[in-house]
C-alpha positions, -999 to +999 in steps of 0.1 A: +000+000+000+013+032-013+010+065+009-016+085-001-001+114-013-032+139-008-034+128+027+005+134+033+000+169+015-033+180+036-019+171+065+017+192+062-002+220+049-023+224+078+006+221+100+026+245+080-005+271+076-013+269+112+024+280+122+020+308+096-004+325+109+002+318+145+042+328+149+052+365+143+087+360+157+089+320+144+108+318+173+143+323+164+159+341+192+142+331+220+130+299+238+092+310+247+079+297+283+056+272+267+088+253+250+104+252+286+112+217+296+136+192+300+126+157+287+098+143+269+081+107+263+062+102+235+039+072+213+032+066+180+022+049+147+034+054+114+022+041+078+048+035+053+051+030+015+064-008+018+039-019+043-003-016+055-022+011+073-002+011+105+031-001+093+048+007+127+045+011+164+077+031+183+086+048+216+107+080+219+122+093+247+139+136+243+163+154+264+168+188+260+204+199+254+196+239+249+168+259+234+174+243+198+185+208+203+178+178+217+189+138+221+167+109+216+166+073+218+140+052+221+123+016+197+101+006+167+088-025+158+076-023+125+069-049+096+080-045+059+061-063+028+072-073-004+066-049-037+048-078-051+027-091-027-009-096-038-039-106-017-064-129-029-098-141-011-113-173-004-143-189-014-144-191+024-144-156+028-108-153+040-073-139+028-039-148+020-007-128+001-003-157-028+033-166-028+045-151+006+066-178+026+080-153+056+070-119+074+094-095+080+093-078+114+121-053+120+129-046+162+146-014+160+164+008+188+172+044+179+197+067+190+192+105+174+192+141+174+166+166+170+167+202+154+145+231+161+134+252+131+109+270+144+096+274+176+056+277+184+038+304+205+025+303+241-007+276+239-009+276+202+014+276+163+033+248+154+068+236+166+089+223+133+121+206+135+147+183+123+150+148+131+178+120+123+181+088+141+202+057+137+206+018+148+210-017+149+178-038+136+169-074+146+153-085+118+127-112+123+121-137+093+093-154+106+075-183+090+041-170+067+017-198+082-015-212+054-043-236+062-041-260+035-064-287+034-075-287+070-035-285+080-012-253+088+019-254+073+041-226+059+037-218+021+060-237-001+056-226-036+071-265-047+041-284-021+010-260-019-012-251-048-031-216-045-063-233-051-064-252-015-052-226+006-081-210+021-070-185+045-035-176+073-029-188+104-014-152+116+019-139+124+021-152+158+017-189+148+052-187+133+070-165+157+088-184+180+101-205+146+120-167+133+151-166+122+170-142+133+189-114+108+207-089+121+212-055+101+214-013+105+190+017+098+191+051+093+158+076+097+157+113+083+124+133+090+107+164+098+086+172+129+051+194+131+045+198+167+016+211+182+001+209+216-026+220+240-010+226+269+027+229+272+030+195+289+011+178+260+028+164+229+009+159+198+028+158+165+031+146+131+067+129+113+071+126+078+102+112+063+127+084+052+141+054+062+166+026+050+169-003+064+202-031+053+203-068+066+233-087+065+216-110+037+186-111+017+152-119+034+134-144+014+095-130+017+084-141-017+103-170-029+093-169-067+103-131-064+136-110-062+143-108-029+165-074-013+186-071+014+180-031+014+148-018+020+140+016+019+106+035+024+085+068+031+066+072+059+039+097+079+039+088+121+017+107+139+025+105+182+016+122+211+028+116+248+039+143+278+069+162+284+079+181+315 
Protein backbone atom coordinates (compact mmCIF):
# COMPACT_ATOMS: atom_id res chain seq x y z
CA UNK A 1 0.00 0.00 0.00
CA UNK A 2 1.33 3.18 -1.30
CA UNK A 3 1.00 6.47 0.88
CA UNK A 4 -1.58 8.54 -0.15
CA UNK A 5 -0.09 11.42 -1.29
CA UNK A 6 -3.17 13.92 -0.81
CA UNK A 7 -3.36 12.80 2.69
CA UNK A 8 0.50 13.40 3.32
CA UNK A 9 0.00 16.92 1.53
CA UNK A 10 -3.25 17.99 3.65
CA UNK A 11 -1.94 17.08 6.54
CA UNK A 12 1.70 19.16 6.20
CA UNK A 13 -0.24 22.02 4.89
CA UNK A 14 -2.32 22.42 7.78
CA UNK A 15 0.56 22.10 10.02
CA UNK A 16 2.56 24.48 8.04
CA UNK A 17 -0.49 27.05 7.63
CA UNK A 18 -1.25 26.91 11.18
CA UNK A 19 2.45 27.98 12.24
CA UNK A 20 2.02 30.83 9.57
CA UNK A 21 -0.43 32.55 10.90
CA UNK A 22 0.16 31.80 14.53
CA UNK A 23 4.22 32.85 14.92
CA UNK A 24 5.25 36.48 14.31
CA UNK A 25 8.71 36.01 15.69
CA UNK A 26 8.89 32.03 14.39
CA UNK A 27 10.83 31.79 17.33
CA UNK A 28 14.34 32.32 16.37
CA UNK A 29 15.89 34.14 19.23
CA UNK A 30 14.21 33.09 22.00
CA UNK A 31 12.99 29.90 23.83
CA UNK A 32 9.19 30.95 24.71
CA UNK A 33 7.89 29.68 28.30
CA UNK A 34 5.59 27.15 26.67
CA UNK A 35 8.80 25.31 25.00
CA UNK A 36 10.39 25.21 28.61
CA UNK A 37 11.17 21.69 29.62
CA UNK A 38 13.59 19.24 30.03
CA UNK A 39 12.61 15.66 28.73
CA UNK A 40 9.78 14.27 26.89
CA UNK A 41 8.10 10.67 26.31
CA UNK A 42 6.21 10.21 23.47
CA UNK A 43 3.94 7.19 21.29
CA UNK A 44 3.18 6.63 18.04
CA UNK A 45 2.18 4.95 14.66
CA UNK A 46 3.43 5.39 11.35
CA UNK A 47 2.18 4.09 7.82
CA UNK A 48 4.85 3.52 5.32
CA UNK A 49 5.10 2.95 1.46
CA UNK A 50 6.41 -0.79 1.75
CA UNK A 51 3.95 -1.87 4.25
CA UNK A 52 -0.31 -1.57 5.50
CA UNK A 53 -2.23 1.09 7.34
CA UNK A 54 -0.18 1.10 10.47
CA UNK A 55 3.09 -0.08 9.33
CA UNK A 56 4.75 0.67 12.69
CA UNK A 57 4.54 1.13 16.37
CA UNK A 58 7.75 3.10 18.27
CA UNK A 59 8.57 4.76 21.61
CA UNK A 60 10.68 7.97 21.89
CA UNK A 61 12.16 9.31 24.69
CA UNK A 62 13.88 13.55 24.29
CA UNK A 63 16.28 15.36 26.38
CA UNK A 64 16.77 18.84 25.99
CA UNK A 65 20.37 19.86 25.36
CA UNK A 66 19.64 23.90 24.94
CA UNK A 67 16.78 25.93 23.36
CA UNK A 68 17.45 24.29 19.77
CA UNK A 69 18.51 20.80 20.25
CA UNK A 70 17.78 17.78 21.72
CA UNK A 71 18.88 13.84 22.10
CA UNK A 72 16.67 10.93 21.56
CA UNK A 73 16.64 7.27 21.81
CA UNK A 74 13.97 5.21 22.11
CA UNK A 75 12.29 1.62 19.75
CA UNK A 76 10.09 0.64 16.66
CA UNK A 77 8.76 -2.52 15.79
CA UNK A 78 7.59 -2.26 12.47
CA UNK A 79 6.88 -4.90 9.58
CA UNK A 80 8.00 -4.49 5.91
CA UNK A 81 6.09 -6.30 2.85
CA UNK A 82 7.24 -7.32 -0.38
CA UNK A 83 6.64 -4.90 -3.67
CA UNK A 84 4.81 -7.82 -5.07
CA UNK A 85 2.71 -9.10 -2.66
CA UNK A 86 -0.90 -9.59 -3.79
CA UNK A 87 -3.86 -10.61 -1.72
CA UNK A 88 -6.43 -12.90 -2.86
CA UNK A 89 -9.80 -14.05 -1.12
CA UNK A 90 -11.32 -17.29 -0.35
CA UNK A 91 -14.28 -18.88 -1.41
CA UNK A 92 -14.43 -19.13 2.38
CA UNK A 93 -14.36 -15.60 2.81
CA UNK A 94 -10.83 -15.28 3.98
CA UNK A 95 -7.28 -13.86 2.76
CA UNK A 96 -3.86 -14.80 1.98
CA UNK A 97 -0.71 -12.80 0.06
CA UNK A 98 -0.29 -15.67 -2.75
CA UNK A 99 3.32 -16.62 -2.76
CA UNK A 100 4.52 -15.14 0.65
CA UNK A 101 6.63 -17.76 2.62
CA UNK A 102 7.96 -15.34 5.62
CA UNK A 103 7.04 -11.93 7.37
CA UNK A 104 9.38 -9.50 7.95
CA UNK A 105 9.25 -7.80 11.37
CA UNK A 106 12.06 -5.32 12.03
CA UNK A 107 12.93 -4.61 16.25
CA UNK A 108 14.62 -1.36 16.04
CA UNK A 109 16.40 0.80 18.85
CA UNK A 110 17.24 4.44 17.93
CA UNK A 111 19.70 6.73 19.03
CA UNK A 112 19.17 10.54 17.38
CA UNK A 113 19.23 14.08 17.40
CA UNK A 114 16.63 16.57 17.02
CA UNK A 115 16.66 20.21 15.35
CA UNK A 116 14.53 23.08 16.13
CA UNK A 117 13.45 25.21 13.12
CA UNK A 118 10.89 27.05 14.38
CA UNK A 119 9.56 27.42 17.63
CA UNK A 120 5.63 27.73 18.38
CA UNK A 121 3.78 30.42 20.52
CA UNK A 122 2.53 30.32 24.14
CA UNK A 123 -0.70 27.56 23.90
CA UNK A 124 -0.88 27.60 20.16
CA UNK A 125 1.37 27.64 16.32
CA UNK A 126 3.30 24.76 15.43
CA UNK A 127 6.80 23.63 16.65
CA UNK A 128 8.86 22.30 13.35
CA UNK A 129 12.12 20.64 13.49
CA UNK A 130 14.73 18.29 12.27
CA UNK A 131 15.04 14.76 13.09
CA UNK A 132 17.82 12.04 12.33
CA UNK A 133 18.09 8.79 14.08
CA UNK A 134 20.21 5.69 13.66
CA UNK A 135 20.56 1.85 14.81
CA UNK A 136 20.97 -1.69 14.88
CA UNK A 137 17.81 -3.76 13.56
CA UNK A 138 16.92 -7.39 14.63
CA UNK A 139 15.29 -8.47 11.83
CA UNK A 140 12.66 -11.19 12.33
CA UNK A 141 12.15 -13.66 9.31
CA UNK A 142 9.31 -15.40 10.59
CA UNK A 143 7.50 -18.31 9.00
CA UNK A 144 4.11 -16.99 6.69
CA UNK A 145 1.74 -19.78 8.16
CA UNK A 146 -1.47 -21.15 5.44
CA UNK A 147 -4.33 -23.56 6.22
CA UNK A 148 -4.10 -26.05 3.49
CA UNK A 149 -6.39 -28.74 3.37
CA UNK A 150 -7.50 -28.73 7.02
CA UNK A 151 -3.53 -28.54 8.03
CA UNK A 152 -1.24 -25.30 8.82
CA UNK A 153 1.87 -25.43 7.28
CA UNK A 154 4.10 -22.59 5.87
CA UNK A 155 3.70 -21.76 2.06
CA UNK A 156 6.03 -23.67 -0.08
CA UNK A 157 5.63 -22.64 -3.58
CA UNK A 158 7.10 -26.46 -4.66
CA UNK A 159 4.10 -28.40 -2.14
CA UNK A 160 0.95 -26.02 -1.95
CA UNK A 161 -1.21 -25.07 -4.82
CA UNK A 162 -3.12 -21.64 -4.52
CA UNK A 163 -6.29 -23.32 -5.13
CA UNK A 164 -6.41 -25.18 -1.53
CA UNK A 165 -5.21 -22.59 0.62
CA UNK A 166 -8.14 -21.00 2.10
CA UNK A 167 -7.01 -18.46 4.46
CA UNK A 168 -3.54 -17.61 7.25
CA UNK A 169 -2.85 -18.84 10.42
CA UNK A 170 -1.38 -15.21 11.62
CA UNK A 171 1.87 -13.89 12.40
CA UNK A 172 2.08 -15.24 15.84
CA UNK A 173 1.73 -18.92 14.77
CA UNK A 174 5.17 -18.72 13.32
CA UNK A 175 7.00 -16.48 15.71
CA UNK A 176 8.77 -18.44 17.99
CA UNK A 177 10.07 -20.49 14.61
CA UNK A 178 12.01 -16.71 13.33
CA UNK A 179 15.11 -16.56 12.24
CA UNK A 180 16.98 -14.16 13.29
CA UNK A 181 18.85 -11.39 10.80
CA UNK A 182 20.67 -8.94 12.10
CA UNK A 183 21.24 -5.45 10.07
CA UNK A 184 21.44 -1.34 10.46
CA UNK A 185 19.01 1.70 9.75
CA UNK A 186 19.09 5.07 9.26
CA UNK A 187 15.78 7.56 9.73
CA UNK A 188 15.69 11.27 8.26
CA UNK A 189 12.40 13.32 9.02
CA UNK A 190 10.71 16.41 9.82
CA UNK A 191 8.55 17.16 12.94
CA UNK A 192 5.11 19.39 13.15
CA UNK A 193 4.46 19.77 16.66
CA UNK A 194 1.58 21.11 18.20
CA UNK A 195 0.11 20.87 21.64
CA UNK A 196 -2.64 21.96 23.98
CA UNK A 197 -1.04 22.62 26.85
CA UNK A 198 2.73 22.93 27.24
CA UNK A 199 3.03 19.50 28.89
CA UNK A 200 1.08 17.78 25.97
CA UNK A 201 2.76 16.38 22.88
CA UNK A 202 0.86 15.95 19.84
CA UNK A 203 2.75 15.79 16.48
CA UNK A 204 3.11 14.56 13.15
CA UNK A 205 6.71 12.91 11.34
CA UNK A 206 7.11 12.56 7.84
CA UNK A 207 10.21 11.17 6.30
CA UNK A 208 12.67 8.37 5.25
CA UNK A 209 14.08 5.39 6.24
CA UNK A 210 16.57 2.65 4.96
CA UNK A 211 16.86 -0.26 6.40
CA UNK A 212 20.18 -3.15 5.33
CA UNK A 213 20.34 -6.78 6.62
CA UNK A 214 23.27 -8.68 6.45
CA UNK A 215 21.59 -11.01 3.75
CA UNK A 216 18.62 -11.13 1.65
CA UNK A 217 15.17 -11.86 3.39
CA UNK A 218 13.35 -14.44 1.37
CA UNK A 219 9.51 -13.02 1.72
CA UNK A 220 8.44 -14.13 -1.69
CA UNK A 221 10.30 -16.97 -2.86
CA UNK A 222 9.28 -16.91 -6.68
CA UNK A 223 10.25 -13.06 -6.40
CA UNK A 224 13.59 -11.03 -6.18
CA UNK A 225 14.31 -10.78 -2.93
CA UNK A 226 16.46 -7.40 -1.26
CA UNK A 227 18.55 -7.06 1.42
CA UNK A 228 18.02 -3.14 1.41
CA UNK A 229 14.77 -1.78 2.04
CA UNK A 230 13.97 1.61 1.94
CA UNK A 231 10.59 3.53 2.43
CA UNK A 232 8.53 6.84 3.11
CA UNK A 233 6.64 7.25 5.92
CA UNK A 234 3.89 9.69 7.88
CA UNK A 235 3.87 8.79 12.13
CA UNK A 236 1.72 10.73 13.91
CA UNK A 237 2.47 10.54 18.15
CA UNK A 238 1.57 12.19 21.11
CA UNK A 239 2.76 11.64 24.75
CA UNK A 240 3.91 14.30 27.81
CA UNK A 241 6.87 16.17 28.44
CA UNK A 242 7.89 18.05 31.54
Amino acid sequence: MQISTKFFTVVLLLFICNAGFSQSNFGFDTRLEDEEYQMENVFGASHTSNSGLISSLFWRHSNSLDRKNLAHYGIELANTRHPRESRQTTITGSSFVIGKSNYLVSIRPYYGREKVLFQKSPQQGVRVSAMVSAGPTLGLETPYYVNYRGRKEQYDPNTHSVNNINGTSGPLKGLFESKIVPGLHLKTSMTFETNSTKNRVFGVQAGFVVEAFTRKIEILPEAENKSVYTAAFIAIYFGKRR
